[in-house]
N, C-alpha and C positions, 0 to 999 in steps of 0.2 A: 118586581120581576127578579126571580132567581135565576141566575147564571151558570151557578158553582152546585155541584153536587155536596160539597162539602157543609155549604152551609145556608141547603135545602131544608126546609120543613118537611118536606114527603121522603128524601134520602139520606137528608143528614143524619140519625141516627144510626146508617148502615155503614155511611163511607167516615163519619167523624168519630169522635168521641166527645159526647157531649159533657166530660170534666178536663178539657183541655180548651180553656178560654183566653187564651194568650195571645190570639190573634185578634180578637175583635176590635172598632175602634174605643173602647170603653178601657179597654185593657192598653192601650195603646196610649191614647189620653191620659191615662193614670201612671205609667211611665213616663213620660214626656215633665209632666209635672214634677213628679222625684226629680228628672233630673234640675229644671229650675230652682226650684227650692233648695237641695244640693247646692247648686252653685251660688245661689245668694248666703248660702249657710258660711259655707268656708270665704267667700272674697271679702263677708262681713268682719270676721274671724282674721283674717290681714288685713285689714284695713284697705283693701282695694275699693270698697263701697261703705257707707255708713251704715254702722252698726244697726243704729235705727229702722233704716232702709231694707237690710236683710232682714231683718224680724217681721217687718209687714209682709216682704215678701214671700214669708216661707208661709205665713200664716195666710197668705192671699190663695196660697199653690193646696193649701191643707182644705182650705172652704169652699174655692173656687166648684162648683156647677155647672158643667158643660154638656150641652148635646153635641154629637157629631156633627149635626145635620145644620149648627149654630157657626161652625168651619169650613164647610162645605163649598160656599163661595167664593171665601179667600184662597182655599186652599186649590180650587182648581185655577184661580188666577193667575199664580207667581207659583204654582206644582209642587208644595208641599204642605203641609198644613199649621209651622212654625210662625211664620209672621203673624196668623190671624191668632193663633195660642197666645204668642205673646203682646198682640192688640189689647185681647180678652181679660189678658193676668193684669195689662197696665191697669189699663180701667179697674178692676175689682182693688188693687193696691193704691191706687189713685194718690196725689198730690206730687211733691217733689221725690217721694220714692220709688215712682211709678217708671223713673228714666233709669234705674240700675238693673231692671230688671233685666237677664239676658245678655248680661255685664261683659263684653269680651268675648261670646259662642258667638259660633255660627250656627244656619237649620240643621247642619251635619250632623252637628256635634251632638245636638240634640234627640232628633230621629236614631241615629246611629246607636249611642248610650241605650237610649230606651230603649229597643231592640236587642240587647244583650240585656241587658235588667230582666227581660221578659224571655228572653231564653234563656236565660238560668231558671227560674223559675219552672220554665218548659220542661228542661230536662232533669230536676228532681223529680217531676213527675213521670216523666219517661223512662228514667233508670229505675223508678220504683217499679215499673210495670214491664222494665227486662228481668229485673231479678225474682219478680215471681214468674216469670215465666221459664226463664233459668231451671227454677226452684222444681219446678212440675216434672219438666221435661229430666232434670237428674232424677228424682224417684221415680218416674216410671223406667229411664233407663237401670237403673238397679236395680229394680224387681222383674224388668224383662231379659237380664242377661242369658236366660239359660232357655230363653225361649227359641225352638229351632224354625227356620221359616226361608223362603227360596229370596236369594238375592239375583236383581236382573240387572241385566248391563247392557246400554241399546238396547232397552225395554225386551231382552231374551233373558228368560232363566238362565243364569251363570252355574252360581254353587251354592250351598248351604251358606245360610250366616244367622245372626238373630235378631230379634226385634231389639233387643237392646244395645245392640253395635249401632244399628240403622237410628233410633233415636238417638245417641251417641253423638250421630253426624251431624244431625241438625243441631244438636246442643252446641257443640266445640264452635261452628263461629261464631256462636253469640255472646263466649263467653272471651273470645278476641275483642269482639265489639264491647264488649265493658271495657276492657283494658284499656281498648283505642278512647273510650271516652272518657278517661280518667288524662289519659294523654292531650287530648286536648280542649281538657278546661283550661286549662292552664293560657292556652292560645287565643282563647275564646273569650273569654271572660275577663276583659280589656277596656278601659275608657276611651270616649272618642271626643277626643279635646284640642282643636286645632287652631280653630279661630278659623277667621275667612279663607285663609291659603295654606296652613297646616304651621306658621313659625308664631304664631299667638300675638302679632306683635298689637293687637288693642291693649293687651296687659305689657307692655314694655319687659322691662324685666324680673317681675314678679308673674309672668306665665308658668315656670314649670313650678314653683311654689303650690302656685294656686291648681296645676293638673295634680301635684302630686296630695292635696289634702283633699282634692273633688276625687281623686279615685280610693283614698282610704274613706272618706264619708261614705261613698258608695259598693266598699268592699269590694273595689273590682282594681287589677293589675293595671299601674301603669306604665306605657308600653316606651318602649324608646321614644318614637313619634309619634303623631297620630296617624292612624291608617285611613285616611279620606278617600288616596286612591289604589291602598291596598288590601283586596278583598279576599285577601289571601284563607285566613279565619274561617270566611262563612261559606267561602266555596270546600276547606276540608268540613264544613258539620254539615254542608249538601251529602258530599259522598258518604259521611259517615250514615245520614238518616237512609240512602238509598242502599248501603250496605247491611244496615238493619230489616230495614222491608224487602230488601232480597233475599235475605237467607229464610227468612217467616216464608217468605214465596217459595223458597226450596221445599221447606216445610209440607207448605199446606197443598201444592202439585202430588207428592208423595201420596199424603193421606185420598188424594184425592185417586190417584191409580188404586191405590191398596183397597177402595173403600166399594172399588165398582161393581155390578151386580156377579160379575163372572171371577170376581177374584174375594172380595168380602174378610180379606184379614184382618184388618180395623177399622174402628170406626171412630169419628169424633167430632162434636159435634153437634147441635139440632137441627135435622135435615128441614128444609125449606119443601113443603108442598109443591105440588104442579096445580095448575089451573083446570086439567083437563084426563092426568092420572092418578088416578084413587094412590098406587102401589109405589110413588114415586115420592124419594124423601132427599133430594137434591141437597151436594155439598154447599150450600151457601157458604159459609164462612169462611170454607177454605178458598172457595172461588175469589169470595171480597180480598181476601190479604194477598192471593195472587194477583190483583185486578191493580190491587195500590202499589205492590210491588212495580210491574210493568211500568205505571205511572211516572211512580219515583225515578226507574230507570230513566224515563223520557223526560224528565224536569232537571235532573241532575247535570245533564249537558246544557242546559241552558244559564242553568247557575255559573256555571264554569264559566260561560261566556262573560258574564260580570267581572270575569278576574281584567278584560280588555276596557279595564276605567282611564280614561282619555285625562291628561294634564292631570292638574290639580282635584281636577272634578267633575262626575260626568253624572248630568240628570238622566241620561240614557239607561245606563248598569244601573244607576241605584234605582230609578225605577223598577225595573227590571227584575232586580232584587224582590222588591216589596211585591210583584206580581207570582214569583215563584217561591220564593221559603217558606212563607207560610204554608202552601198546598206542599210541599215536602214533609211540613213537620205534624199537622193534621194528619196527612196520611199514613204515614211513622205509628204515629199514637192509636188510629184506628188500627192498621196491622195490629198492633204488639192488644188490643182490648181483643180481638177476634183470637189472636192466637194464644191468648191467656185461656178462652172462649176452647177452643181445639185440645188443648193442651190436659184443662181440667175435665176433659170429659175423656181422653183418650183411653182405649178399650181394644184389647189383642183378642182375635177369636183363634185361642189354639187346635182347634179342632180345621178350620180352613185353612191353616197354614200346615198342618199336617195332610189335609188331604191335596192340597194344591202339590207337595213336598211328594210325595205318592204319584201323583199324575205324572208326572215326567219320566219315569217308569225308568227311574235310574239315569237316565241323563246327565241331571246335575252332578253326578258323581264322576264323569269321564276325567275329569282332570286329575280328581283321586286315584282313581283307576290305574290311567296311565301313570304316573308317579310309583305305584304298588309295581306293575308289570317292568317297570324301566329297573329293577331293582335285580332281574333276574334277565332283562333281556336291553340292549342298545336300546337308549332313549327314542331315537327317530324311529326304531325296527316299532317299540311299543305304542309312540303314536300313531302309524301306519296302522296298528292295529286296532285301535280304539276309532281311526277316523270311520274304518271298513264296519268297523261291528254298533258304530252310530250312524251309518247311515242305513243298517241291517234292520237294526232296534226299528228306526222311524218307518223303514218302508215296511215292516209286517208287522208293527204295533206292539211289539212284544219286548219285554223288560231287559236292559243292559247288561244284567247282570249273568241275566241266564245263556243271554247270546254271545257274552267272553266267556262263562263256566262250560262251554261246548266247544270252543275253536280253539282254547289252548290248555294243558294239562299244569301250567305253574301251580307251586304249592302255595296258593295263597287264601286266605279263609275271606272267600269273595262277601259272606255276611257283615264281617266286619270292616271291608274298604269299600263296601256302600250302604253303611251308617252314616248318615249325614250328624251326627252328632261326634263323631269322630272327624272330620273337616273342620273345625272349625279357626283351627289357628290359635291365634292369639288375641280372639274375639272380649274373652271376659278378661283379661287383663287393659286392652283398651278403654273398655267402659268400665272399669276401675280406675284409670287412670282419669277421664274425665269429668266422671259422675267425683272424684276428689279434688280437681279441677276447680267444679260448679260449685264445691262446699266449703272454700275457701273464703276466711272474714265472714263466716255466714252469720 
């Protein structure tokens, strides 16, 4: 019985990414083991276990053969799946070295560690698959800088702008979010080595000894203490994954007004059929990365919740934990495959943003207008005047332009202050600035 959209046989290839295996128990299990194996390496290594002893055990952890489904029992007994792990490891290392195994950890120490081993892992993959997407969205913003098309605000025609400002936008927080995630690896990628209550005292006083040679075996930082019941870390890479699948959700809302049958400026994408309209070529894609986004938003506060870890140790939060990061970090990866997905197909129809740019029969331009008129006449006197001659414009369908070049005699060459290609600002210096931004360390 499937439960989980994510890792459905009929949906999982829409809502996951089926090269992101980091969560399964298999992957889980083969972390768990590094960390065993680790720890008998270095406590052999200072003499806190027999030499002998560590080498069975690393080599038990290396051959060792598990099904999930072989922990399953234990693991619903006493609520994690460590005891029955290290039952499993005894038995396979068998004799007088079978008792060092697990030397001084607790289950924490061990679930905890794995789960960062596996999110690291996670997010090489994950940064590889922001940076091409990065990558797309800078080139198209630099070859569409000069492209002119109507920017809407409160989904009403505003002013001119281009498709390359607008692509622009979507780029610039993601290329935050790289930065943010360089910022906290550092935080993240931590050992979790406490012992029962977080002061290691099974290892007397060869504890930090042995954290500090089990977090260089395992090329992970470590930390002042152990963070058992500070989950500070994973609650910022919740916000950071729902701060990634938000902005793709800015994204892909966009494509998806721009893409509609009455407006048709871009396209991107393989529209998804209808069941029952021949003509109908539906935004899937963008729809899914909005769909995850939403998601995330709504898991993200539950993460949070974890940060309210009770004493020493609370099976409540870490649960808790294991029920939502994963579907966080899944759906992270499916966004950023979909919007890789958007991105390489994205496609400007200059011909519809021209004629859309036309339909407002000079509207867009009233702010230009007014600015030109206030030049020769009191700022308020020239809005008064532009407010009268746009509500002229709309109630007899007739163009902006023509209806100020009758009501007032200023010398202004009304052709050229409602060229929408003359509004534009400081549009392609922006997207020079960011598309340099995005090509940074490339």
């Amino acid at each position: 019985m499937t439960l989980s959209l994510f890792d459905s046989p009929l949906f999982g290839p829409l809502f996951s990414d089926p090269a992101v295996r980091y969560f399964d128990d298999e992957a889980n299990l083969a972390a768990l083991l590094r960390f065993e194996a680790a720890l008998a390496q270095v406590e052999g290594q200072l003499g806190i276990i027999p030499a002998s002893a560590a080498t069975a055990i690393v080599q038990a952890c290396a051959t060792l053969e598990l099904a999930p489904t072989s922990l399953s029992a234990a693991t619903a007994a006493v609520g994690n799946p460590i005891p029955g792990l290290v039952k499993a490891l005894q038995d396979a290392v068998g004799g007088e070295a079978a008792q060092f195994v697990h030397w001084g950890a607790t289950s924490q120490d061990v679930i905890d560690t794995g789960l960062i081993l596996r999110l690291r892992d996670y997010l090489v993959a994950v940064e590889g698959q922001l940076d091409q997407v990065i990558a797309r969205l800078a080139g198209h913003a630099q070859a569409q800088q000069g492209q002119v098309m109507v920017a809407r605000t409160r989904s009403q025609q505003a002013v001119p702008t281009t498709f390359g400002l607008k692509i622009a936008d979507w780029l610039a927080p993601l290329l935050r979010h790289r930065a943010r995630l360089q910022e906290l690896k550092g935080r993240l990628f931590m050992l979790q080595f406490g012992g029962a209550a977080g002061s290691l005292s099974a290892l007397g006083d060869a504890g930090l000894a042995v954290a500090d040679a089990l977090a260089n075996q395992l090329d992970l930082t470590n930390p002042m203490m152990s963070w058992h019941s500070q989950r500070d870390s994973l609650a910022e890479l919740a916000g950071w994954l729902s701060l990634v699948s938000g902005s793709l959700g800015k994204m892909a809302g966009d494509l998806i007004l721009l893409g509609q049958s009455e407006v048709q400026e871009v396209s991107a994408g393989v529209g998804g059929g209808s069941s029952t309209m021949p003509q109908k070529a539906n935004p899937v894609s963008a729809e899914i990365v909005q769909a995850l986004a939403r998601v995330n938003a709504g898991l993200v506060g539950q993460l949070h919740q974890t940060l309210l870890h009770l004493q020493e140790r609370d099976g409540a939060t870490w649960s808790q934990e294991w029920l939502v990061l994963p579907q966080m970090a899944v759906a992270t990866a499916a966004a950023l495959r979909h919007a890789l997905g958007l991105a390489d197909s994205l496609a400007a129809n200059p011909q519809a943003m021209s004629d859309n740019l036309a339909s407002a029969k000079g509207l867009l331009m009233a702010e230009a207008a007014a600015f030109a008129i206030a030049r020769h006449l009191p700022k308020p006197q020239a809005q008064a005047l532009l407010k009268t001659a746009c509500r002229t414009a709309l109630a007899e369908q007739r163009p902006l332009q023509e209806i100020l070049a009758e009501s007032t005699d200023l010398p202004l060459d009304w052709d050229a202050v409602f060229d929408p290609a003359t509004y534009l600002g400081v549009a392609d210096d922006l997207v020079r600035r960011v598309v340099a931004e995005a090509n940074k360390n490339k």
